[in-house]
C-alpha beads as a LAMMPS data file, in Angstrom:
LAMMPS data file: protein, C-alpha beads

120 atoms
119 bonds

1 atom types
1 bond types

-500.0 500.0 xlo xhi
-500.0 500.0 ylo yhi
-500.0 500.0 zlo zhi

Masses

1 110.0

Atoms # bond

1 1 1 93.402 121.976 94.053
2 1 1 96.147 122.300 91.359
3 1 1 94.376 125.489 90.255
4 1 1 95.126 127.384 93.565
5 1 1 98.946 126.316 93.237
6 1 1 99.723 126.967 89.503
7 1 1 96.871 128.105 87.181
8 1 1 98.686 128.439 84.517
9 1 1 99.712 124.216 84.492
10 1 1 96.715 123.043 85.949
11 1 1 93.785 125.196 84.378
12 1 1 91.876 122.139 82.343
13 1 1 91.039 121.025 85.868
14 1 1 88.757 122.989 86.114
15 1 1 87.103 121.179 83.576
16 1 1 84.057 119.280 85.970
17 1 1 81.476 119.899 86.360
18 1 1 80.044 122.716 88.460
19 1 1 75.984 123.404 87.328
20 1 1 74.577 121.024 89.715
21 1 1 76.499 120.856 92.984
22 1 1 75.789 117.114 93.245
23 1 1 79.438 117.085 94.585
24 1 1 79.093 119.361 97.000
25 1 1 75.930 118.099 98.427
26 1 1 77.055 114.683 99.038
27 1 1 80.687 115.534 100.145
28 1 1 81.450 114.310 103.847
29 1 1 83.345 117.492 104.098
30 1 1 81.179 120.175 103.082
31 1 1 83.899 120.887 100.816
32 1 1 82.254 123.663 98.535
33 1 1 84.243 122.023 95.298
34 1 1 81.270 123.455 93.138
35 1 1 81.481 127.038 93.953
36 1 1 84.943 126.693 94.190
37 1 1 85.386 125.470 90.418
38 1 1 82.438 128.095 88.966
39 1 1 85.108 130.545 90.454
40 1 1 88.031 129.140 89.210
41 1 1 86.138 128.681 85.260
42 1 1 85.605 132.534 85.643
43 1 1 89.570 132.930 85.803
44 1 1 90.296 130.989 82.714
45 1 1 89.767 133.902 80.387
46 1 1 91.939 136.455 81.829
47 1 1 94.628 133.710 82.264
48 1 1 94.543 133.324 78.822
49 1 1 93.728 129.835 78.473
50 1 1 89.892 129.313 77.939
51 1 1 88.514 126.779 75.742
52 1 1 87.319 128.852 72.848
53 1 1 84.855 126.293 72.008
54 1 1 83.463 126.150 75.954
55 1 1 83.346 129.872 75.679
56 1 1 81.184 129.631 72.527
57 1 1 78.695 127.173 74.290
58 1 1 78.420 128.939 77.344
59 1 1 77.316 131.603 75.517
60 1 1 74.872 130.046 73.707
61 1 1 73.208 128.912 76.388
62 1 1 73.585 131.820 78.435
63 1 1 71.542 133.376 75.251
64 1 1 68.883 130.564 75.349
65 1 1 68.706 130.872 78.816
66 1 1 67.919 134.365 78.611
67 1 1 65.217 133.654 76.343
68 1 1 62.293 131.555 78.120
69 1 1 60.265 130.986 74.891
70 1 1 63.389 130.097 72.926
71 1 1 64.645 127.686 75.737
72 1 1 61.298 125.698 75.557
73 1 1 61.587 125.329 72.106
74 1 1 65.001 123.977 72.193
75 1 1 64.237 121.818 75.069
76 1 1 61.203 120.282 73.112
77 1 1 63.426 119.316 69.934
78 1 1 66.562 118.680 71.788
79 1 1 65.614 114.978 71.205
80 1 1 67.344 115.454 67.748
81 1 1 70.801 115.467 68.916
82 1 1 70.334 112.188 69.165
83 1 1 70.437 111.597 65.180
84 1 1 73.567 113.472 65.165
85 1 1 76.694 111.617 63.536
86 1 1 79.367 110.456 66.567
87 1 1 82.126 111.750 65.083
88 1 1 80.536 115.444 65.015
89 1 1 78.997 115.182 68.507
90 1 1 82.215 113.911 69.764
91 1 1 85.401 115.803 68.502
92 1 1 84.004 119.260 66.996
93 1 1 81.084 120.138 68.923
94 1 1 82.709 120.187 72.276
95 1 1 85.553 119.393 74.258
96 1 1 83.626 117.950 76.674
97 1 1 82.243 115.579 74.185
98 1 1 85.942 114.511 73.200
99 1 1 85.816 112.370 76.691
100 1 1 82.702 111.296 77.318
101 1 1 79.805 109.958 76.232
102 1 1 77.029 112.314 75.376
103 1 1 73.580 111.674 77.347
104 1 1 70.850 110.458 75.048
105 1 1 68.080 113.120 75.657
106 1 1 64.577 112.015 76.419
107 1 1 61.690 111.715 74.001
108 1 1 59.788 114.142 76.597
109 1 1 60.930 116.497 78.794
110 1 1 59.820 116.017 82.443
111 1 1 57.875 119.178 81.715
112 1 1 55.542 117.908 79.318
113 1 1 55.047 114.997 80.678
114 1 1 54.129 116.469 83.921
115 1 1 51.483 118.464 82.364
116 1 1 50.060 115.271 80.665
117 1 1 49.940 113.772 84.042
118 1 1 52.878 111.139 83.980
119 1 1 54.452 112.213 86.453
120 1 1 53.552 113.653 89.916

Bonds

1 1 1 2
2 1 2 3
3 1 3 4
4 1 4 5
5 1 5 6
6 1 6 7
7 1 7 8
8 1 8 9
9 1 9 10
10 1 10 11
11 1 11 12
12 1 12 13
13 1 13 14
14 1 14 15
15 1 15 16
16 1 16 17
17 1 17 18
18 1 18 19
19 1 19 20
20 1 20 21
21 1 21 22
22 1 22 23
23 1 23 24
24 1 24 25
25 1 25 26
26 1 26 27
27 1 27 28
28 1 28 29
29 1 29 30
30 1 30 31
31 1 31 32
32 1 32 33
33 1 33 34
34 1 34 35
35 1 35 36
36 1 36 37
37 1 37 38
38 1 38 39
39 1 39 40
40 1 40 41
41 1 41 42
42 1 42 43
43 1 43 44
44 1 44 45
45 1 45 46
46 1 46 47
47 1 47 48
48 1 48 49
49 1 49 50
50 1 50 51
51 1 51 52
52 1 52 53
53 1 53 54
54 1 54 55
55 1 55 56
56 1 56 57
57 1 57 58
58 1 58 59
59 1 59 60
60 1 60 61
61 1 61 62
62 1 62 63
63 1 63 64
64 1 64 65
65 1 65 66
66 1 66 67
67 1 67 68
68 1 68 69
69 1 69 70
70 1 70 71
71 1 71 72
72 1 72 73
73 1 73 74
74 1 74 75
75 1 75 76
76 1 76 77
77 1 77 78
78 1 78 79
79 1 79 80
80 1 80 81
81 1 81 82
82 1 82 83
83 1 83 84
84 1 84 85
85 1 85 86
86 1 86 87
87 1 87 88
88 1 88 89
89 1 89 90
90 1 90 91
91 1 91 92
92 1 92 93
93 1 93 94
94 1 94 95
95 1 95 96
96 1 96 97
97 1 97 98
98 1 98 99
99 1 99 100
100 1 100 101
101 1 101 102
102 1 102 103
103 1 103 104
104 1 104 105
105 1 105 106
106 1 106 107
107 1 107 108
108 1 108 109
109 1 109 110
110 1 110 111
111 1 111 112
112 1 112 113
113 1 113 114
114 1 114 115
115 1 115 116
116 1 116 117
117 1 117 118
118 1 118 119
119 1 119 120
């Protein structure tokens, strides 16, 4: 909630994660956190303090996303992130990446497999 009381000092709190709304569906409270963060990330820019390298990803996928054939394609060779080095994945790719440990992506996307029959 440090957002709503100083932007300016608190913006990188705004840093979680706000594309699934797992939080918000679980929360005892019904606290809308999710909707309430996607807000507060659309501030960031004309507060002046926006990750320039969260800006550049969100904009590449906003372009991939855009693009249904091109999305496939990256989806069916996003396996090859995996052979990326650490120390690129993890301190010039993304500030995200900085903290945490990327997700190994699958093999097969639930996709494909679905329409080979794996899963039902």
């Amino acid at each position: 909630m440090g957002m709503l009381k100083d932007p300016q000092q608190y913006y990188d709190n705004v840093s979680a994660c706000s594309l699934c709304h797992s939080c918000q569906n679980v929360c005892p409270a019904k606290v809308d956190l999710a909707d309430q963060i996607y807000c507060w990330r659309q501030k960031l820019h004309t507060l002046g303090v926006a990750s320039p390298s969260k800006k550049l990803m969100s904009g590449g996928m906003q372009f991939l996303m855009e693009r249904p054939s091109l999305f496939n394609m990256a989806l069916h060779h996003a396996s090859v992130a995996n052979a990326l080095p650490h120390w690129l994945v993890y301190n010039s790719l993304n500030d995200w990446g900085k903290e945490h440990e990327m997700p190994v992506f699958a093999k097969e996307s639930f996709n494909e497999m679905w329409k080979k029959n794996k899963v039902k």
